[in-house]
N, C-alpha and C positions, 0 to 999 in steps of 0.2 A: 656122348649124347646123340638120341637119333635128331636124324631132319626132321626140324618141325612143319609139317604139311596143315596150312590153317586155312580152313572154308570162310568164302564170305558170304556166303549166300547158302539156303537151302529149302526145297523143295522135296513136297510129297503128299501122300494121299491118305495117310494114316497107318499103311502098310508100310511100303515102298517109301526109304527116305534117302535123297537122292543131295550132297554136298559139291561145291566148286568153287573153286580156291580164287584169288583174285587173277588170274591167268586165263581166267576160264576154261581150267583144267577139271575134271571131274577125280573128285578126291574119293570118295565113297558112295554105295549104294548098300542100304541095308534095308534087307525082304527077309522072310516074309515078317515080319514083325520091326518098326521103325530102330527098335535097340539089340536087335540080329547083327550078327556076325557081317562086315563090310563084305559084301559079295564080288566087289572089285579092285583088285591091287593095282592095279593099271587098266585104266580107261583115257587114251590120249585121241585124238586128231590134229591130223599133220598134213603138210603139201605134202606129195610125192615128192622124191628126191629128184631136182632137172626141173622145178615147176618154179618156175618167173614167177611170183606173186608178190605185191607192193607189202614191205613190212612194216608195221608202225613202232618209233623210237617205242613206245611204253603202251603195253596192251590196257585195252577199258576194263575195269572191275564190274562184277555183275552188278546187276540192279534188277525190280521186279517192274514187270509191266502193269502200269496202273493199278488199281485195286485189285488186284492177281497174287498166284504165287508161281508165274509164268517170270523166269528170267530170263534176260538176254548179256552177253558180256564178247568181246572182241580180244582174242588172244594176240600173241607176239609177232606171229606171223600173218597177221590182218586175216583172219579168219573172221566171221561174226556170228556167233552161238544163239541160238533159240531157246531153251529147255524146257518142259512142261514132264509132270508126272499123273500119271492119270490110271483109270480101272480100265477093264478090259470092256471094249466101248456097247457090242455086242450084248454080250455073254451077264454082262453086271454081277462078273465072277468074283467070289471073292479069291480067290487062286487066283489069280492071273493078273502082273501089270505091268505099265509100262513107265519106261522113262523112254520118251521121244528128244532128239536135237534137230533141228534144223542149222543147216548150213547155209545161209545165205547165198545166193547166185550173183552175179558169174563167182564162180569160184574154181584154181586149176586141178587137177587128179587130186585125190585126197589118200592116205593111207590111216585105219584105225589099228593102234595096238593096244590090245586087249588081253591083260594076266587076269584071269578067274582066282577066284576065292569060293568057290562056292561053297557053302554053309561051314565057309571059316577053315577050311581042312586044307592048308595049303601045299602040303603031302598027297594027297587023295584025287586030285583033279584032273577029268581027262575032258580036253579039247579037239573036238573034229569038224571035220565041213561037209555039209548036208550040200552035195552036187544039185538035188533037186531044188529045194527050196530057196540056195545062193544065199547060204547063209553059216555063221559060226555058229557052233553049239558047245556048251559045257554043263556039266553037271558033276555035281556028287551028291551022292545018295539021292532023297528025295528033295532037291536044289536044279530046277533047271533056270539055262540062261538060252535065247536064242539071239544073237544078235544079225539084222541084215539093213535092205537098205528098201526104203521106199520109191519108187519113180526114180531109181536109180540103177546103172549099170554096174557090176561088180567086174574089175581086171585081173583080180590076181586076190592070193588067199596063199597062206601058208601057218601050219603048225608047228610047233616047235616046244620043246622042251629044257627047263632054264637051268644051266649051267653047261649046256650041252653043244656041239657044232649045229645043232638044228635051232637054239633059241631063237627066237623070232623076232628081237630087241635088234639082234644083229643086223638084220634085214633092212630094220623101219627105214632106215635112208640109203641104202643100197639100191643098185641097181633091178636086174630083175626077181621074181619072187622065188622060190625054188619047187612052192608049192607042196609041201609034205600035207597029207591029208588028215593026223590023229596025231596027237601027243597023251603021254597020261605022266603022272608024279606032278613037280610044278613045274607047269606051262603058261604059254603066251603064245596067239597068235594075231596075225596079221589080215586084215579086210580091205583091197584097194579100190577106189572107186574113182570113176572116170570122170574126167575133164567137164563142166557143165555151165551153160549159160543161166540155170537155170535153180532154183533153193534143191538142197538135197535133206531130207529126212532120213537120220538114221535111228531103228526101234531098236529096243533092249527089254525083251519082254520075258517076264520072270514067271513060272509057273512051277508045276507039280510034277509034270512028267511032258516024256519028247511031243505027245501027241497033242497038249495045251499049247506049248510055245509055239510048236509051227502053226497049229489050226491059226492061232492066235496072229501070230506074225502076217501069215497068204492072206489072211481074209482083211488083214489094216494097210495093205504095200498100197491097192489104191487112193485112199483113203487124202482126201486135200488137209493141207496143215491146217485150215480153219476148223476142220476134225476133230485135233486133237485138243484148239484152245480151246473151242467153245466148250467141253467138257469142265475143262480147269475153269471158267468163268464162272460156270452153273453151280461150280461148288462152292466159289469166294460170295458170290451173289448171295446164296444160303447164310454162309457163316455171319458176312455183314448185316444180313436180314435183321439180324438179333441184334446187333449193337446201336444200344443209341445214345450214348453217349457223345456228345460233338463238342470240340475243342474253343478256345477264343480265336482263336487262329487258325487259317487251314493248313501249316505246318502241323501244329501241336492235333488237330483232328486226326492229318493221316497219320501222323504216330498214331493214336489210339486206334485207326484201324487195321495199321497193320500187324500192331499187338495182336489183334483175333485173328488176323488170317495166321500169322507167325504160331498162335498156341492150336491153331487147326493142326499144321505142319508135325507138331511134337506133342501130339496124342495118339495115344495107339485110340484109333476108331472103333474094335471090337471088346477092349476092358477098359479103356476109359486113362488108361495109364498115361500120366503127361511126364514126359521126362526132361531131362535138364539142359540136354544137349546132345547131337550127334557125337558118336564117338571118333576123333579120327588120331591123328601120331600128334603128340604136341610139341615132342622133343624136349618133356621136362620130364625128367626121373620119376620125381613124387607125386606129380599128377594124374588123379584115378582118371577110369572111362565114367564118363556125366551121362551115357546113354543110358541111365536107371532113372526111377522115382524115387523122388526126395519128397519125403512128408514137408520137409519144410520150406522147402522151393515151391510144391504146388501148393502149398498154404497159402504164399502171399500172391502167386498167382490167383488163386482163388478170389482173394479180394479184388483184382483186379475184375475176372471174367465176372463175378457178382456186381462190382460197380457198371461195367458199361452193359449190365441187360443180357449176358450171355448166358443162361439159363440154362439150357440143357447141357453145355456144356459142361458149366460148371456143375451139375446133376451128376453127371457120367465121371467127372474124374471124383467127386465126395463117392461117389459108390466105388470105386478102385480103392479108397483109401481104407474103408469099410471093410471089404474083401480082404485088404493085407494086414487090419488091424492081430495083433500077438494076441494069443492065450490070457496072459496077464494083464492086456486091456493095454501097454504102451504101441506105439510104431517103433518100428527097428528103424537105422538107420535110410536103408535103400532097399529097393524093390526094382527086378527084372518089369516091363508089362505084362508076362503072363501069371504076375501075383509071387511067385518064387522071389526069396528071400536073396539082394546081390551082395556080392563079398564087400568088405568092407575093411577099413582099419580102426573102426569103434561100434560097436554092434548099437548100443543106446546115446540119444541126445534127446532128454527130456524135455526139450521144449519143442519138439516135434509134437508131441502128443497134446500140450497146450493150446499151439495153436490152430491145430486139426478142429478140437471141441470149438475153438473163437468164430473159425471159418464159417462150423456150420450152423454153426448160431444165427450168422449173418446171411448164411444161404436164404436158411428156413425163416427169418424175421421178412427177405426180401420175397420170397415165394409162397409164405404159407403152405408148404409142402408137408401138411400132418402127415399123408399117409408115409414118406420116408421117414422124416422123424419117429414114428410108430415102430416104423421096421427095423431103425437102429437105435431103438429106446437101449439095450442092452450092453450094445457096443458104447454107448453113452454110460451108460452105468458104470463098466469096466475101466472106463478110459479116466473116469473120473477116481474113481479109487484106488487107481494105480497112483495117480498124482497124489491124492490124498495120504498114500502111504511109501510115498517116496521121501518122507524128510528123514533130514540129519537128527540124530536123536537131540543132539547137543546143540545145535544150532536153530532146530526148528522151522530150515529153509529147506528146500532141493535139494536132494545129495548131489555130490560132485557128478557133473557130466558135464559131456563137449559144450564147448563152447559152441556159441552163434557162426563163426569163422571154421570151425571143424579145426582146431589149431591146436589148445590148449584144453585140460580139463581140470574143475576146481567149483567152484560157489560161483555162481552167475548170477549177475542182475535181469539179466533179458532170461534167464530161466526160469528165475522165479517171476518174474513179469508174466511168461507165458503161463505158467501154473499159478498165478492168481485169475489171470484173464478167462485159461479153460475151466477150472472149477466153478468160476460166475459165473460161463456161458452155459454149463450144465446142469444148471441150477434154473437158470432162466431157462431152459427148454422144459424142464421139469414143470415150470410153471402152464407151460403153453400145454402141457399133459396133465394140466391138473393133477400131477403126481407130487402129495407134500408128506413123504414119508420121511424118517426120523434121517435117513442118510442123504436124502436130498438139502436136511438142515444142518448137518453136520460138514455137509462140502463149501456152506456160506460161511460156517464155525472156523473153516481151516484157515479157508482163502483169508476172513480179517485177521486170523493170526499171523500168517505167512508176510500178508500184507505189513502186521506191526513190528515182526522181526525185519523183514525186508528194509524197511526206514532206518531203521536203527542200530542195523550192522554195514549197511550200504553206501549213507551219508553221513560223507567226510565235514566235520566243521570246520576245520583249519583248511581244507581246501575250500570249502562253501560250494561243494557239487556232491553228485552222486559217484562214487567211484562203481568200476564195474565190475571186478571179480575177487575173491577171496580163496586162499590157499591155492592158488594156480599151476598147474604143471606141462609142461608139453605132452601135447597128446597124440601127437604123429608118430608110430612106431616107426621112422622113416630117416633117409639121410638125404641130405641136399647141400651140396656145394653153395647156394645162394641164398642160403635161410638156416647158418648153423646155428640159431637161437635156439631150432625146433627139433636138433637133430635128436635120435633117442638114444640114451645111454644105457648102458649094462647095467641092470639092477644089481643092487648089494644084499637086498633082499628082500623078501616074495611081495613082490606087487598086491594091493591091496585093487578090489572095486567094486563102486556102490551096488551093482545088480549083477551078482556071479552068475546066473545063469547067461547075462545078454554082456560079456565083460568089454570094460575099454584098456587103450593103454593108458596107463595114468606115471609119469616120470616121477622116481622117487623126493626129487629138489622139487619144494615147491615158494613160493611168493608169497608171502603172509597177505599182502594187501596191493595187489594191478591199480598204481592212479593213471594209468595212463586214459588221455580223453578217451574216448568211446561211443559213435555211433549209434548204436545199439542200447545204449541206456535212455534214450528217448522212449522206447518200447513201455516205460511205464506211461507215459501222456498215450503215445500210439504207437500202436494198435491197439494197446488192453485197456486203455482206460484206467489202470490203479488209483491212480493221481490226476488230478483238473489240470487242464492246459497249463491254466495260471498260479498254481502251486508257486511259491515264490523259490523252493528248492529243484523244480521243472527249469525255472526260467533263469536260474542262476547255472543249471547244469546244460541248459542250450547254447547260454549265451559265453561259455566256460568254450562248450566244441568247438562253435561259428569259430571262435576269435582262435581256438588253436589249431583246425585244421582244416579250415579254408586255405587254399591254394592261391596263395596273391600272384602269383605269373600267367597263371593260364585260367583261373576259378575251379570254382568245382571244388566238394568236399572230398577228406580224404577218410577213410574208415577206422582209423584210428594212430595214434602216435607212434611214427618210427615203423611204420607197416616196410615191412623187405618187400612183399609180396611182389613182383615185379619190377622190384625198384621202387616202389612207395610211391602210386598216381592218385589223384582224386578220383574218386567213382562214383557213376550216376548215381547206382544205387544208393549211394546214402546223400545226395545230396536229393535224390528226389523224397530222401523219409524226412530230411528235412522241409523241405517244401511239404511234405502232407502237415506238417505239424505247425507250419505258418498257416496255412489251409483253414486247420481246422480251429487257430484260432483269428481267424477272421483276418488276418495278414494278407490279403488279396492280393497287391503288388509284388509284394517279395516272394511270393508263391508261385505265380506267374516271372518272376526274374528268375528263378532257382529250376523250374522245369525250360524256360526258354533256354537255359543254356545247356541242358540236358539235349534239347532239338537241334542245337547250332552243333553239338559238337557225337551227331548220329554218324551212323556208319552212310556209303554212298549210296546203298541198298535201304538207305532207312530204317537202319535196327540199331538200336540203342548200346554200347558199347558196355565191357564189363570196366573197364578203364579210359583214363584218356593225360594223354604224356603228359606229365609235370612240369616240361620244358617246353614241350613244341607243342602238345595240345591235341595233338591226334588221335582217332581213335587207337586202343591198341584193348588186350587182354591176354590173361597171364599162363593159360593154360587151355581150357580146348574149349568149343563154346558152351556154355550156360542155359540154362532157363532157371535163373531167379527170380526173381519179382520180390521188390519190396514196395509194393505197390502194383506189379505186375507180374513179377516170378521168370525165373530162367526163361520162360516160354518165349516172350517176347522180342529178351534183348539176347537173341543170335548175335551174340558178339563180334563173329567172325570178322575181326580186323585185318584187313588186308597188312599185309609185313607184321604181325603181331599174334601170339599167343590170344586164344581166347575163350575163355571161359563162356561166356554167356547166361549169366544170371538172367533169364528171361525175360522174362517181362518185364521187365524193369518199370514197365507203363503203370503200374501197378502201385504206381506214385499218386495217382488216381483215388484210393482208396475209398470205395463204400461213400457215404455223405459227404466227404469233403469233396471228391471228385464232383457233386452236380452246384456246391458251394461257387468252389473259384474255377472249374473249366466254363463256365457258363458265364 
C-alpha cells in the first residue's frame, strides 16, 4: 500500500490548485485546470545542511488567514510558511499563475527541492537553470514551471536526474551543490538561498511557454508580499460579497463562510466545474481521484450555495451540469472540468439526475431566472423522461443502480426519493413555463405511482421503519483488504444491468431485503419532500436511526449500520442531514445541538471533516479529500485531516439547506 500523503488545507484561484499536508509540506499543484495532472512530485523547503535553526517538538498545521484562502502553517524544522495562490498580477492572464510562499525572517540558508511532474509525464521532464533570470525551469510539452526567489539571493542550484549519481535528493543535506545545469527523463532539482534577516518570497509560476514564466517571474521579484495578499483578499472580498447568510453564532457563521470561499477554491472558474476534491496519494487501494464532478456532490452543494445567496455561482456550476448532461437526458457518473466523461467503476447512479432537476428547481424558485430555465427547457425534458422511463417493469420503482455511498447496487430508497423529487421539480418548472402539455402530466402520473409503490415495498411493518434497499449487491468491481464485504467476485454468469449502454458492476449474490438503519432514507422528508416531516412512518424511521447510530462515546451520527468504511466513524455528513430535518420541523434546539457539534469537532483550518474517530473524536477521513455537501457538498468540507485519510465530502455546510437554513441559523 502506498504512503498515504493527506492535505489539510488548500488553496487556489480556480485554475491553479495548490494542497499542503499538515507539515506544511506542499503535496500538490494542479494547473492549468484545478483537476490536472499534480504538476509537483516534490516541492519541499528545508534549512541548509550546518544551519543552527530552533526546531519545534511538533510542527503547526495550516490554517487560513481570516476570511482568506491565504494560509499560513510552521514545519518541523521551525520554519513558518505563508501561502497565497493568485493570477498573474499584471497581465490578468488567464495563462499564467502563481503559487507564492513566504518564509518568514530571520530565517538560516534555505535549500528548495523540487521533482516536476509537469503535465503529468513523469518520463518526459527536463529540468534546467536559467543563469539569467536565477531561477529553475521545467517543462514538458505545453507545461511550463519557473520557479525563483523574490528579494532574495540565490547560492547554489543543481540538476539532477532520479535514479542517477546526479539525483538532486542526494544533495538536499549534503554539503556543497555540484551544480549540474539540465537534467531530462525524471528529474529533481535543487534551489539554495541564502541566510536572511529578513521574509523571503519564493514564486512558482505556471504558464504556457519559457517567455510567460520568466516575463512573468522579473517583473513580480520586486514586488512587496502585501502584493501578493491584497490580490487573494479582493477575491474572498467578492466571493463573501454574495453570502448572506449568518449563523447564531460566530463559530457556526465562519463555517458558512468559509464554505463559499472553500467552493471558490474547487471550481474551475472557466466551465463552472466544482469538484469533489484535490486529487493527491491516499494510500488506499480502492479509492478513486475525487478531482472530477459528481452530479451528486455538486447537487447538495448546490443547496447549500443557493441557500446562503451565492448566486452566480451556483448559475455557473447548474450550467456545467447542463453541458455534461448525456444524450439520453441522465448524468453519468463523473465528469473531468473540461465537460469530458471521467473513468469510473459504475458509469449510471440514477439519483444523480434526480437531484440535478430538485437543485434547479430551487435555484430558479430563488432567482426567477426564466431566461436559463428557457434555455434548458429541453435538458429539462430529457432528464425527466429518462427518470420516467427508468422503472423496473415488475416493480414499478427505479431500476437497480448505485447506491447513495457508490457501494452496492440494487432498489433504493434515496433513488427513488430522488426520482420522485426530480419528476415534481420538472413539473413545477413546467408550470413556471406555462407549459401543460400531456407529458408534463404524465411525469406528476409516474412520480404518485413511484411514490405508491415506494411505501409499499420500502416500509417494513415488523420493523415499524422504512428499510432502505432491495435486491442489493456489491457494486465495487474492486478488492480491499479492509472492506471484504465489497470485494468483487468472478461471475458464474453474464452479469445483467439496468442501462447497457452506461453499464454498472452489479455482483451476481444479491440481499433480498438491506434493514440495516440508513441515513439516507431521511431523503424522503429531505430534500424531496415525498412525505411530511410528521408522517408517523418518517418519525418512526428517524427515531429508529437516532437511537441506532448515534455515537454515544464521542456523538455524532454514523451513516449506516456496521459501515467498515474507515473503521466505522460517525460523520458530519449525516448528522448535519439530521439536523436539516429537525430544522425543518421546527426543532430549533436539537438543530442547533446537532450542527454545534459538527463545529466543535472541525478540522484546525476550519473545514468540516468527512469523519470524526469513534474513540478519540478527532477529525479524520477515509480516503482523499471530498467536496460533498449534504447540505453543503464535498466543496466545503476539505476534509483534509491532518494523520488521516480524507475524503472531503465538501461542503458539508450544506446542512444549511434552502428554508431551513434562514429558519434555525437565525
Amino acid at each position: 500500500m502506498a504512503e498515504a500523503r493527506l492535505p489539510s488545507i488548500a488553496s487556489g484561484n480556480g485554475r491553479l490548485l495548490v494542497t499542503v499536508d499538515a507539515r506544511g509540506e506542499v503535496l500538490s499543484a494542479c494547473w492549468p485546470s484545478i483537476d490536472s495532472p499534480n504538476q509537483f512530485a516534490t516541492f519541499k523547503i528545508q534549512p541548509a545542511p550546518g544551519q543552527a535553526f530552533e526546531a519545534t517538538p511538533e510542527p503547526i498545521p495550516p490554517r487560513y488567514v481570516d476570511e482568506t484562502n491565504i494560509s499560513t502553517s510552521q514545519c518541523q524544522q521551525g520554519l513558518r510558511f505563508t501561502d497565497v495562490v493568485v493570477d498573474d498580477i499584471e497581465r490578468n492572464s488567464t495563462q499564467v499563475d502563481f503559487f507564492a510562499r513566504k518564509i518568514s525572517g530571520p530565517h538560516p540558508a534555505l535549500r528548495l527541492l523540487l521533482q516536476p511532474n509537469m503535465d503529468g509525464r513523469p518520463g518526459a521532464q527536463t529540468i534546467y537553470w536559467d543563469g539569467q533570470s536565477q531561477a529553475l525551469l521545467a517543462f514538458c510539452r505545453r507545461r511550463w514551471l519557473a520557479v525563483g526567489s523574490a528579494r532574495s539571493r540565490v547560492t547554489g542550484f543543481h540538476c539532477g536526474r532520479l535514479g542517477s549519481q546526479s539525483e538532486a535528493s542526494i544533495f538536499v543535506d549534503a554539503g556543497r551543490l555540484p551544480g549540474e545545469r539540465i537534467a531530462f527523463c525524471e528529474v529533481d532539482g535543487i534551489l539554495e538561498l541564502g541566510q536572511s534577516t529578513d521574509d523571503t518570497i519564493i514564486l512558482s509560476v505556471f504558464g504556457r511557454t519559457r517567455e510567460e514564466v520568466l516575463d512573468s517571474l522579473n517583473e513580480r521579484r520586486d514586488h512587496q508580499w502585501t502584493q501578493f495578499e491584497s490580490l487573494a483578499k479582493e477575491r474572498a472580498t467578492k466571493v463573501l460579497t454574495e453570502s448572506t447568510l449568518q449563523g447564531w453564532s460566530p463559530a457556526v457563521t465562519r463555517m458558512l463562510r468559509r464554505s463559499s470561499l472553500f467552493w471558490d477554491v474547487l471550481t474551475n472558474r472557466s466551465t463552472g466545474g466544482m469538484i469533489a476534491g484535490p486529487d493527491v496519494q491516499s494510500g488506499i487501494a480502492s479509492a478513486p481521484g475525487y478531482a472530477a464532478f459528481w452530479a451528486r456532490d455538486a447537487a447538495w452543494a448546490l443547496l447549500g450555495t443557493v441557500a446562503i445567496g451565492q448566486y452566480a455561482l451556483s448559475k455557473s456550476v447548474l450550467e456545467f451540469a447542463w453541458a455534461t448532461q448525456s444524450p439520453e437526458g441522465l448524468w453519468l457518473h463523473r465528469h473531468h472540468t473540461d465537460h469530458s466523461v471521467a473513468s469510473s467503476w459504475g458509469l449510471h447512479q440514477i439519483d444523480e439526475t434526480g437531484i440535478i432537476l430538485h437543485c434547479f428547481k430551487k435555484y430558479i424558485d430563488a432567482t426567477e431566472d426564466t431566461a436559463m430555465l428557457t434555455k434548458h427547457w429541453t435538458g429539462v425534458e430529457k432528464a425527466a423522461e429518462f427518470l420516467m422511463n427508468s422503472r423496473d417493469p415488475q416493480r414499478g420503482i427505479p431500476v437497480p443502480s448505485v447506491d447513495l455511498w457508490e457501494e452496492r447496487e440494487g432498489f433504493h430508497l434515496y433513488t427513488a426519493a430522488s426520482t420522485i423529487g426530480g419528476l415534481r421539480a420538472a413539473a413545477a418548472l413546467a408550470e413556471k413555463l406555462q407549459s401543460n402539455s400531456s407529458g408534463t402530466k404524465l411525469w406528476i402520473s409516474v412520480a404518485d405511482d413511484i411514490q405508491q409503490r415506494t411505501e409499499a415495498q420500502f416500509w417494513d411493518e415488523r420493523c415499524g421503519r422504512f428499510v432502505n434497499s432491495l435486491e442489493n449487491s456489491a457494486a465495487l468491481p474492486m478488492f480491499d483488504p479492509e472492506r471484504p464485504e465489497l470485494n468483487a467476485k468472478v461471475q458464474q454468469t453474464m452479469p445483467q444491468t439496468s442501462i447497457p449502454q452506461y453499464p454498472n458492476w452489479r455482483d451476481q449474490d444479491v440481499e433480498a431485503v438491506t434493514y440495516t438503519h440508513d441515513i439516507s432514507t431521511i431523503a424522503l422528508a429531505v430534500p424531496f419532500g415525498v412525505l411530511a416531516l410528521d408522517d408517523r412512518r418518517i418519525v418512526a424511521t428517524v427515531d429508529s436511526i437516532r437511537n441506532k447510530l448515534w455515537n454515544d462515546q464521542v456523538g455524532g451520527l454514523h451513516r449506516y449500520d456496521n459501515d467498515s468504511y474507515g473503521g466505522g466513524n460517525p460523520w458530519p455528513l449525516a448528522t448535519l442531514w439530521l439536523a436539516i430535518y429537525e430544522g425543518e420541523r421546527d426543532n430549533k434546539e436539537e438543530a442547533k445541538r446537532l450542527v454545534e457539534w459538527v463545529v466543535d469537532h472541525s478540522t484546525v483550518a476550519g473545514l468540516v471533516p468527512e469523519q470524526v474517530h469513534r474513540i478519540e473524536g478527532h477529525p479524520v477521513a477515509s480516503t482523499s479529500f471530498v467536496v460533498t455537501c449534504y447540505g453543503c457538498d464535498r466543496s466545503s468540507c476539505l476534509s483534509c485531516i491532518i494523520k488521516s485519510r480524507l475524503q472531503g465530502y465538501l461542503s458539508m455546510l450544506y446542512f444549511i439547506g434552502e428554508t431551513t437554513a434562514h429558519r434555525f441559523l437565525t
